[in-house]
GUVEXFI-997284 format. One record per atom (N, C-alpha, C): residue number from 1; residue in three letters; atom name; x, y, z. Coordinates in nm, 3 decimals. Example, Ala and Ser with C-alpha at 12.3 -4.5 7.8 and 13.67 -1.06 7.14 Angstrom:
2
{nunu 1,ALA,N,{1.319,-0.569,0.780}}
{nunu 1,ALA,CA,{1.230,-0.450,0.780}}
{nunu 1,ALA,C,{1.320,-0.330,0.780}}
{nunu 2,SER,N,{1.285,-0.225,0.708}}
{nunu 2,SER,CA,{1.367,-0.106,0.714}}
{nunu 2,SER,C,{1.290,0.003,0.787}}
***
This chain:
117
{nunu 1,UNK,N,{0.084,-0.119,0.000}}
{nunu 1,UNK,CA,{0.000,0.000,0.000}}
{nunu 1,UNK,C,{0.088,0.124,0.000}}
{nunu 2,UNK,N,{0.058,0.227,-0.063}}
{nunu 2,UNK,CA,{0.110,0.340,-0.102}}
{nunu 2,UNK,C,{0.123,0.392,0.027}}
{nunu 3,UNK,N,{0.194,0.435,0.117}}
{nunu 3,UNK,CA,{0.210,0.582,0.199}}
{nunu 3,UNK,C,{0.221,0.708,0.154}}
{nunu 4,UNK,N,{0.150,0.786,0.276}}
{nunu 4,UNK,CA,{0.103,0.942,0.251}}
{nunu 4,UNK,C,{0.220,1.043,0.144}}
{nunu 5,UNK,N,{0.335,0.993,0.159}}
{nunu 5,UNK,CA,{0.420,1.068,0.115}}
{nunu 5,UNK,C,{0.485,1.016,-0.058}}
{nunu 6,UNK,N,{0.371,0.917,-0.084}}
{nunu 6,UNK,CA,{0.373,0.859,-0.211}}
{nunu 6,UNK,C,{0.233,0.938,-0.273}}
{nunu 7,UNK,N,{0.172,0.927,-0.195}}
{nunu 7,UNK,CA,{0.066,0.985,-0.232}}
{nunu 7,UNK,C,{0.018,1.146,-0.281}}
{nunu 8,UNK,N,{0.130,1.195,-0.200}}
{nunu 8,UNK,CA,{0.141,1.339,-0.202}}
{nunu 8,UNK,C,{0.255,1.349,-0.354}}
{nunu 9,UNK,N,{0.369,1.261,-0.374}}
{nunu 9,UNK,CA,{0.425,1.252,-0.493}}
{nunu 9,UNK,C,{0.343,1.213,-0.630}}
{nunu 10,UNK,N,{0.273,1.132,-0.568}}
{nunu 10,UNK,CA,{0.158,1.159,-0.732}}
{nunu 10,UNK,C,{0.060,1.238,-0.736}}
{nunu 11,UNK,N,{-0.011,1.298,-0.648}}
{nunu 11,UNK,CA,{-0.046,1.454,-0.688}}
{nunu 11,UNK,C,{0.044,1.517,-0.759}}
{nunu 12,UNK,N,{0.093,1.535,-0.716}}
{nunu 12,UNK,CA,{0.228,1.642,-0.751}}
{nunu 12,UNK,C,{0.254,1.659,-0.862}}
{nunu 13,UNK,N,{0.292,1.479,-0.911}}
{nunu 13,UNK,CA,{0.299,1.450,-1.084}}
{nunu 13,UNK,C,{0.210,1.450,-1.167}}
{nunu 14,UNK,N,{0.080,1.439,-1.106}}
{nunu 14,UNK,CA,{-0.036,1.434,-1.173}}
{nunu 14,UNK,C,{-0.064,1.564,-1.235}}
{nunu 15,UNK,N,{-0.029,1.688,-1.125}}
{nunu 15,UNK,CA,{-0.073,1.807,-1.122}}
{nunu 15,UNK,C,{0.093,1.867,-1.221}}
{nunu 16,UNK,N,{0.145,1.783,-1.246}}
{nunu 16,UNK,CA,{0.295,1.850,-1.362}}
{nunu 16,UNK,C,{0.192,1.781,-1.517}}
{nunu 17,UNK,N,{0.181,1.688,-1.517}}
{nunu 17,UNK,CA,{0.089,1.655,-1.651}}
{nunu 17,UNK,C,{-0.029,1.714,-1.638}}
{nunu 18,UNK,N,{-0.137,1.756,-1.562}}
{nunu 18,UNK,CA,{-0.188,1.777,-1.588}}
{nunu 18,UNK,C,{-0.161,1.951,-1.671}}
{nunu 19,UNK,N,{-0.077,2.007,-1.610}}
{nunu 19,UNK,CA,{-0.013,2.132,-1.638}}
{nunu 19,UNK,C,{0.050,2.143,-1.841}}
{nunu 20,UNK,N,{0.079,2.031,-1.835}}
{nunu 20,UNK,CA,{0.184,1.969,-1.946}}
{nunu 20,UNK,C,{0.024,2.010,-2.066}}
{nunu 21,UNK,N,{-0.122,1.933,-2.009}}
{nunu 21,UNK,CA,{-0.189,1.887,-2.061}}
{nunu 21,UNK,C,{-0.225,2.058,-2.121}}
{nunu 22,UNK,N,{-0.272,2.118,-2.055}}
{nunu 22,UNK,CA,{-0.272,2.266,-2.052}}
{nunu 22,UNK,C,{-0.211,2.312,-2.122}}
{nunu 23,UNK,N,{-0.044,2.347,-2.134}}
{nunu 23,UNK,CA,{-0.006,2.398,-2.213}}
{nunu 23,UNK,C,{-0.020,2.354,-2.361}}
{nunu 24,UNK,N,{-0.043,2.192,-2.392}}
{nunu 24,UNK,CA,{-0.122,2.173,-2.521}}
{nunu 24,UNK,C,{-0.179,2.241,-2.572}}
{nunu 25,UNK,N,{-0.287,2.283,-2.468}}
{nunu 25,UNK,CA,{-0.411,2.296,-2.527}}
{nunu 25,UNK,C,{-0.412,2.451,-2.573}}
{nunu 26,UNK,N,{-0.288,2.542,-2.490}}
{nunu 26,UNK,CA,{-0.285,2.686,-2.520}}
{nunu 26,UNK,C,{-0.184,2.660,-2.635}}
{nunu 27,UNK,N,{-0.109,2.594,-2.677}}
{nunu 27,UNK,CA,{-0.016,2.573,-2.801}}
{nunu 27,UNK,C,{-0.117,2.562,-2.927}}
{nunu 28,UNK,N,{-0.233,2.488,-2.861}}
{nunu 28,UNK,CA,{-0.391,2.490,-3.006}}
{nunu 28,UNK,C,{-0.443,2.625,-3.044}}
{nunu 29,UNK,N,{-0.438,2.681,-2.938}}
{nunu 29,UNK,CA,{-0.562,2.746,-2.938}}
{nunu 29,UNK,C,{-0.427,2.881,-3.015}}
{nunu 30,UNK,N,{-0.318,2.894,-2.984}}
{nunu 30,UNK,CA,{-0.246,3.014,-3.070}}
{nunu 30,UNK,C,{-0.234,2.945,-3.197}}
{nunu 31,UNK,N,{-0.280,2.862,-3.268}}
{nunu 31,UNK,CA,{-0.279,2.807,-3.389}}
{nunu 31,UNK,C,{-0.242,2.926,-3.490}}
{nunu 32,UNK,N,{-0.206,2.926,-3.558}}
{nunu 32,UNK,CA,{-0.177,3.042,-3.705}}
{nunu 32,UNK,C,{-0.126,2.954,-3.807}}
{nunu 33,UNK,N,{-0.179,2.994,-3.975}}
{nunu 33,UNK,CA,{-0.153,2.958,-4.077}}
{nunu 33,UNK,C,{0.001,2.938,-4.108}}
{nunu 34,UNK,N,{0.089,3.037,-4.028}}
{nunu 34,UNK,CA,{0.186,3.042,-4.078}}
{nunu 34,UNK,C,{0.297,2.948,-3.974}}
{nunu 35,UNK,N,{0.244,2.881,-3.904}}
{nunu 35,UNK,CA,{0.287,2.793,-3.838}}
{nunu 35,UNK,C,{0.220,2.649,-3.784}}
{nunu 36,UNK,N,{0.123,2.586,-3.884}}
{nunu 36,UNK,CA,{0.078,2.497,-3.814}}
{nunu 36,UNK,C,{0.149,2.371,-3.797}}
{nunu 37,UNK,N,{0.254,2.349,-3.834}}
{nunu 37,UNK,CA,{0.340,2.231,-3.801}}
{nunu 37,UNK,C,{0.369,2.235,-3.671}}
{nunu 38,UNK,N,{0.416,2.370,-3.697}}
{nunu 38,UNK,CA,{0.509,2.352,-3.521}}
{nunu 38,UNK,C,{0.398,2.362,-3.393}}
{nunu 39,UNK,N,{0.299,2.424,-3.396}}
{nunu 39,UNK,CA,{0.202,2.401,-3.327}}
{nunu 39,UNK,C,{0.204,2.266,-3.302}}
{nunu 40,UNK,N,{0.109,2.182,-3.404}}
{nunu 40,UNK,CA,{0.065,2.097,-3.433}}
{nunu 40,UNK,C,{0.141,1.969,-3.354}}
{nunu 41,UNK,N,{0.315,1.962,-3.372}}
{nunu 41,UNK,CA,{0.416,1.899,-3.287}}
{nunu 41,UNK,C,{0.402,1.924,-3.149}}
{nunu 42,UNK,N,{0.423,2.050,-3.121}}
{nunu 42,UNK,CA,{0.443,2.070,-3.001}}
{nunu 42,UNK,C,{0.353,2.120,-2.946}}
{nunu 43,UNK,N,{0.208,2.099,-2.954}}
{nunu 43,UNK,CA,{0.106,2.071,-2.883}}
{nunu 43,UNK,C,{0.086,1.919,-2.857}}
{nunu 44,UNK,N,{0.105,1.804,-2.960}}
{nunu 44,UNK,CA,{0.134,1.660,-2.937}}
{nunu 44,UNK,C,{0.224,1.627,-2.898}}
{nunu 45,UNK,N,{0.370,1.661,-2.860}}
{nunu 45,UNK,CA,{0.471,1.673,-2.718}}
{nunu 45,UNK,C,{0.416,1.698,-2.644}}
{nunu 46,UNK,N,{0.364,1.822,-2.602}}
{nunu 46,UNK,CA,{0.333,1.825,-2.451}}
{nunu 46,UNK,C,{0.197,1.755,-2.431}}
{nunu 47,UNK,N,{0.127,1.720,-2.478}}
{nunu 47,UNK,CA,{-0.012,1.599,-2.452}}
{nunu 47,UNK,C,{0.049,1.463,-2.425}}
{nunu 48,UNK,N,{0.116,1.394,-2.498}}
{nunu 48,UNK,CA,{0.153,1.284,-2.468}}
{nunu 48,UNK,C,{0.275,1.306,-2.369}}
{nunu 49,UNK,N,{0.346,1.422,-2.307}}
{nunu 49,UNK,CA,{0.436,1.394,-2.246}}
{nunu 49,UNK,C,{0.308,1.429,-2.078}}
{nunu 50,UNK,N,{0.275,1.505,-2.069}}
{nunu 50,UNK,CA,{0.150,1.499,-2.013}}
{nunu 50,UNK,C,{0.098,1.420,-1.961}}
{nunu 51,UNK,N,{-0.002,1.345,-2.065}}
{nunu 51,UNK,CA,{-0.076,1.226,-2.011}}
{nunu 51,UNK,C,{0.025,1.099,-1.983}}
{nunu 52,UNK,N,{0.184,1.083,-2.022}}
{nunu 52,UNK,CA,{0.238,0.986,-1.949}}
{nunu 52,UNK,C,{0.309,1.049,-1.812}}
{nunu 53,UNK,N,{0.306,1.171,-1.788}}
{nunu 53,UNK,CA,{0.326,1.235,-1.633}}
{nunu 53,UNK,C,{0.215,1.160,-1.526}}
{nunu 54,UNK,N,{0.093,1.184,-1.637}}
{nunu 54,UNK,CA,{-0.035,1.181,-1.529}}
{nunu 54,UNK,C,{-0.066,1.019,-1.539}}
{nunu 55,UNK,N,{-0.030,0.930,-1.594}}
{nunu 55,UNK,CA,{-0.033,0.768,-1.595}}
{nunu 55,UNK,C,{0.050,0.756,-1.497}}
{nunu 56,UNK,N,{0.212,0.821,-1.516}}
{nunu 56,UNK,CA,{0.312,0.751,-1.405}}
{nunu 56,UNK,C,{0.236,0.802,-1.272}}
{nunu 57,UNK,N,{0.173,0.953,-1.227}}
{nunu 57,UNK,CA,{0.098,0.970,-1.075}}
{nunu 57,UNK,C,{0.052,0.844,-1.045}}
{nunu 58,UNK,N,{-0.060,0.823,-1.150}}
{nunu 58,UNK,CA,{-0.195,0.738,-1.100}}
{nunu 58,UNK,C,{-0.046,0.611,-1.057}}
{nunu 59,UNK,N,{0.036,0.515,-1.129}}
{nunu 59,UNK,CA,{0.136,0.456,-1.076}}
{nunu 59,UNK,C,{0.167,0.463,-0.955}}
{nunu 60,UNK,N,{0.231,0.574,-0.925}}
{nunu 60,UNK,CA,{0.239,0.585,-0.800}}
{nunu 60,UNK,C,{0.174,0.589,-0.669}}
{nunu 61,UNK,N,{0.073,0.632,-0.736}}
{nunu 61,UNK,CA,{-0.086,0.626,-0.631}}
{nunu 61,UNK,C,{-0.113,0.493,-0.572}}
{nunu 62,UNK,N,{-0.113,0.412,-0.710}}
{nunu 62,UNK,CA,{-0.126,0.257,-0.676}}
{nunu 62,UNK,C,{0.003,0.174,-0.628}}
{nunu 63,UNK,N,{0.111,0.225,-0.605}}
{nunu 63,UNK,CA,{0.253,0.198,-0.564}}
{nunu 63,UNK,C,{0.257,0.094,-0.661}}
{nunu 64,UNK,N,{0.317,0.111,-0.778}}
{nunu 64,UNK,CA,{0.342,0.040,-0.918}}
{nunu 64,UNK,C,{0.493,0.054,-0.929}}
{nunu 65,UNK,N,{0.564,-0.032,-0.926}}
{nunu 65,UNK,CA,{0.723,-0.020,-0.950}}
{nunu 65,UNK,C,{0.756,0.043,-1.051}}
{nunu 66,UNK,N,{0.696,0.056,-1.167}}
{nunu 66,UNK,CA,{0.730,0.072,-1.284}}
{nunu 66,UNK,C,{0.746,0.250,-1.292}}
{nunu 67,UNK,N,{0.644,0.272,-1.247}}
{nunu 67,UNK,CA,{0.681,0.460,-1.201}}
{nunu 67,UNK,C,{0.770,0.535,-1.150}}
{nunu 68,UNK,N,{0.817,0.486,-1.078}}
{nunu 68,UNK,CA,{0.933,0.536,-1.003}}
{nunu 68,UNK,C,{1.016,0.614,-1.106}}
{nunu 69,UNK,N,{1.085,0.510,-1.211}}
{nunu 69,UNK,CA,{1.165,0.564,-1.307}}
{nunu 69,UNK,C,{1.121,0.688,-1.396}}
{nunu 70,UNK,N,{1.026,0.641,-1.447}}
{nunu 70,UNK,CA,{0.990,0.807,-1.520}}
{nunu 70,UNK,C,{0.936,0.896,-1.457}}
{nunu 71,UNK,N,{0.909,0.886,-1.350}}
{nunu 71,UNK,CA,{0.923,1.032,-1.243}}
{nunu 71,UNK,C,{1.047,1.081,-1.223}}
{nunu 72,UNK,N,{1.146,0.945,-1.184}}
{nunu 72,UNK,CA,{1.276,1.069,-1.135}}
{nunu 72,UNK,C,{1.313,1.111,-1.283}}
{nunu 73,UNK,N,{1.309,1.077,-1.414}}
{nunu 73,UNK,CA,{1.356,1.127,-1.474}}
{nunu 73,UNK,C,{1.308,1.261,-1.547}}
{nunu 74,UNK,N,{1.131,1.267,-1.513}}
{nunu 74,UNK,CA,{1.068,1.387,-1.530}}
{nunu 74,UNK,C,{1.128,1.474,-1.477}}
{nunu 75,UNK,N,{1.178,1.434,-1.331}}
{nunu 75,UNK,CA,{1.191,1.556,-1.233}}
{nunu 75,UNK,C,{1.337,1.593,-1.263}}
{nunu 76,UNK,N,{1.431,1.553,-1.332}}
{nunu 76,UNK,CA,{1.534,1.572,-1.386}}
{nunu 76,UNK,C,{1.562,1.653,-1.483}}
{nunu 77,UNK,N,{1.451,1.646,-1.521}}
{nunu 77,UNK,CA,{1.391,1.680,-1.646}}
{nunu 77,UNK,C,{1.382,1.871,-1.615}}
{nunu 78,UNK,N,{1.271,1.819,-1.501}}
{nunu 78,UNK,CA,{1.231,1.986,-1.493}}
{nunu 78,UNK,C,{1.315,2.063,-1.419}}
{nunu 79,UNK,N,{1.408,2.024,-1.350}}
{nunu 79,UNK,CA,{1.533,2.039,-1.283}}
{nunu 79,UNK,C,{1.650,2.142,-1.356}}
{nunu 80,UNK,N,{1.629,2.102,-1.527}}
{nunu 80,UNK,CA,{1.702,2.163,-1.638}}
{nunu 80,UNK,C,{1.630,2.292,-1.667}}
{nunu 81,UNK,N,{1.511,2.228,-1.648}}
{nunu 81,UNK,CA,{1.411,2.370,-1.717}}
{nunu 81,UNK,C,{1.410,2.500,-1.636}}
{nunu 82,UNK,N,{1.436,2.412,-1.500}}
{nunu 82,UNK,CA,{1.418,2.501,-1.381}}
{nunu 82,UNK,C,{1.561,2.629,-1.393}}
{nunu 83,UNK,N,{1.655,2.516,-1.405}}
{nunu 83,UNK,CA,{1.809,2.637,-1.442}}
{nunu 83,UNK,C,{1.758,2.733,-1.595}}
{nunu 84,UNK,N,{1.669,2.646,-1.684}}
{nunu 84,UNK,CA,{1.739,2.776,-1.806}}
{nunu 84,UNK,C,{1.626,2.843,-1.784}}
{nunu 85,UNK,N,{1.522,2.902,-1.717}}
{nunu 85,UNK,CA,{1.457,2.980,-1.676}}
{nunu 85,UNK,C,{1.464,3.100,-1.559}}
{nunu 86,UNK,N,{1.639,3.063,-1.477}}
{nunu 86,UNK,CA,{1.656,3.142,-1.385}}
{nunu 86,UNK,C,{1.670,3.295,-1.404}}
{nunu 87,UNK,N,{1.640,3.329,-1.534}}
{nunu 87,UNK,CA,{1.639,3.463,-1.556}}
{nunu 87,UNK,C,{1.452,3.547,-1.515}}
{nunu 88,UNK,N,{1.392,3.439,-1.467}}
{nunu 88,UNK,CA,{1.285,3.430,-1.401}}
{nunu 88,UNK,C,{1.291,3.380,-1.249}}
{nunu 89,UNK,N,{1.360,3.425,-1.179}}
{nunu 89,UNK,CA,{1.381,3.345,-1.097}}
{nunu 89,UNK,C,{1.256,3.295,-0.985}}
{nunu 90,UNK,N,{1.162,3.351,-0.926}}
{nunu 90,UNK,CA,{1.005,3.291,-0.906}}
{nunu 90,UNK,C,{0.951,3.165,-0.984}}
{nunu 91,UNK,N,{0.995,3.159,-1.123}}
{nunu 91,UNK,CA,{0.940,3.041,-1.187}}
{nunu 91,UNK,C,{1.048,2.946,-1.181}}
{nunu 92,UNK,N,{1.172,2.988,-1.171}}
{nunu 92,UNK,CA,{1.281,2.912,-1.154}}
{nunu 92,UNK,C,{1.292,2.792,-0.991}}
{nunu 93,UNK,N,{1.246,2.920,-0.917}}
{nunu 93,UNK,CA,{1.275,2.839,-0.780}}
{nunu 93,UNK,C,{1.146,2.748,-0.769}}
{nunu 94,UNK,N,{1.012,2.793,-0.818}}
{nunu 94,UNK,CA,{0.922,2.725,-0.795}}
{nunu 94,UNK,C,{0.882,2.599,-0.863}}
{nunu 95,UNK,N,{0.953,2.522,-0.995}}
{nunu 95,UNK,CA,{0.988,2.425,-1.069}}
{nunu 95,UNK,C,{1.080,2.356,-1.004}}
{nunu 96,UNK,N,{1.150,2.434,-0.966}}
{nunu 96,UNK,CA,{1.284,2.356,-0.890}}
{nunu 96,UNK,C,{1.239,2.292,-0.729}}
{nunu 97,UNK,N,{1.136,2.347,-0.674}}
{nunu 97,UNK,CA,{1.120,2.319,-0.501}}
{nunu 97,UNK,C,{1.004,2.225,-0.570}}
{nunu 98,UNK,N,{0.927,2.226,-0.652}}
{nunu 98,UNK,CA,{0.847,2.114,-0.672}}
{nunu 98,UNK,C,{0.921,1.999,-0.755}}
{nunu 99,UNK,N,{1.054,2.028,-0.797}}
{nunu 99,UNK,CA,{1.106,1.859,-0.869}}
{nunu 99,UNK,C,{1.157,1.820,-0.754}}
{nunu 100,UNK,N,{1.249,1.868,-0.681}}
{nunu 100,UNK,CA,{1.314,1.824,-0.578}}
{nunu 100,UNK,C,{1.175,1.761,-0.462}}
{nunu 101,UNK,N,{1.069,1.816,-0.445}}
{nunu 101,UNK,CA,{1.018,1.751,-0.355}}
{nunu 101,UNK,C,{0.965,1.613,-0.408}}
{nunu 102,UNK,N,{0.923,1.624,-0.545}}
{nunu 102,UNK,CA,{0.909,1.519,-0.588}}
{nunu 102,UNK,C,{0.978,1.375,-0.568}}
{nunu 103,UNK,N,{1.140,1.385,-0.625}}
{nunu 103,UNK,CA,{1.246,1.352,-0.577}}
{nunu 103,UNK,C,{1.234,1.310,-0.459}}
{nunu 104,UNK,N,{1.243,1.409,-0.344}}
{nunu 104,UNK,CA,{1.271,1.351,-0.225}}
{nunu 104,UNK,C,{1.130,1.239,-0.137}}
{nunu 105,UNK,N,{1.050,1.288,-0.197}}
{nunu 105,UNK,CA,{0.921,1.207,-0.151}}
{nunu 105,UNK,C,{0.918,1.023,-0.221}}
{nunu 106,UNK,N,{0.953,1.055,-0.351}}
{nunu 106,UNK,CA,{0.937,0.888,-0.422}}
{nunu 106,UNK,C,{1.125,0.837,-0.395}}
{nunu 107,UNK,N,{1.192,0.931,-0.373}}
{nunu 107,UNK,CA,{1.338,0.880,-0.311}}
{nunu 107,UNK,C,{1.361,0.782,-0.172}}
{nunu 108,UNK,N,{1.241,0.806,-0.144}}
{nunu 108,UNK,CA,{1.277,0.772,0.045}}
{nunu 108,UNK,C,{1.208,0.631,0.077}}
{nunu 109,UNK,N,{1.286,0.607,0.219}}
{nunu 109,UNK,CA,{1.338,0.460,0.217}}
{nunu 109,UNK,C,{1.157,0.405,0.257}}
{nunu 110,UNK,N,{1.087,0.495,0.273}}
{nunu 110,UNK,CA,{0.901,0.427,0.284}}
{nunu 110,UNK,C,{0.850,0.419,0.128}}
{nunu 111,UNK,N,{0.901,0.523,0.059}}
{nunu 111,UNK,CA,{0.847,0.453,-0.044}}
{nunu 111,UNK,C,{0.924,0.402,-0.148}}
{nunu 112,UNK,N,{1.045,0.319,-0.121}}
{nunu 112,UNK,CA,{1.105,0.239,-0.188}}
{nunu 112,UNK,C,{1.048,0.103,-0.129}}
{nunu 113,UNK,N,{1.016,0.123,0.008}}
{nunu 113,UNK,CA,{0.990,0.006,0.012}}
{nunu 113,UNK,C,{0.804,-0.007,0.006}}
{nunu 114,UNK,N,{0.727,0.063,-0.045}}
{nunu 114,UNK,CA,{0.629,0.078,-0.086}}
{nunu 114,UNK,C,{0.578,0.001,-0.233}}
{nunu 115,UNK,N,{0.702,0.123,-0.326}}
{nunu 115,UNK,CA,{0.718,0.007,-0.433}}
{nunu 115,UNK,C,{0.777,-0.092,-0.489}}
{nunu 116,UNK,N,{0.836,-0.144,-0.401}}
{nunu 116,UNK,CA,{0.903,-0.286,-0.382}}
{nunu 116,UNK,C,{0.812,-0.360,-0.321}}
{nunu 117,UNK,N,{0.688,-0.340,-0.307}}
{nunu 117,UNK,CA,{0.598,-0.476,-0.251}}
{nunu 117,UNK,C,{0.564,-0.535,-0.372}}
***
């Protein structure tokens, strides 16, 4: 069974895809003639990177071994994004205190051994 602090890590991730899912949908909606490829791509990047954020939560929710991995590597992920945005630094620190908690919540020795049952 999942503990609270697994649980609070797939919110977390749920609520990064669901975010992911969002920016899709504002990548649609600026649609223009003179760019619909790149739209078109990178509104289907961030949907499918998205809805596999928000598959690995529900994972974790259900303490699924298989999640673990593409969370830490999401959060690795946003970890990068978090540095090349420090010219923002509010959006910088606040990407960064939510990968790291991420991290430290599916890192720890309750829920390793959570998803190791």
């Amino acid at each position: 069974m999942a503990g609270s602090g697994l649980r609070l890590a797939a919110c977390l991730v749920a609520g990064q895809g669901v975010a992911l899912v969002a920016v899709s949908g504002v990548e649609l909606a600026s649609l223009n003639a003179s760019r619909v490829g790149l739209a078109l791509t990178t509104a289907g990047f961030f949907l499918v990177c998205g809805l596999g954020l928000a598959w690995a939560g529900r994972g974790l929710w259900t303490a699924e071994s298989w999640s673990r991995g593409p969370v830490v590597a999401a959060q690795l992920l946003v970890l990068g994004v978090a540095w090349s945005t420090r010219s923002l630094p509010w959006l910088a620190l606040l990407l960064a205190a939510w990968a790291v908690l991420v991290l430290v919540l599916v890192l720890r020795r309750s829920a390793t051994e959570a998803l190791g049952e």
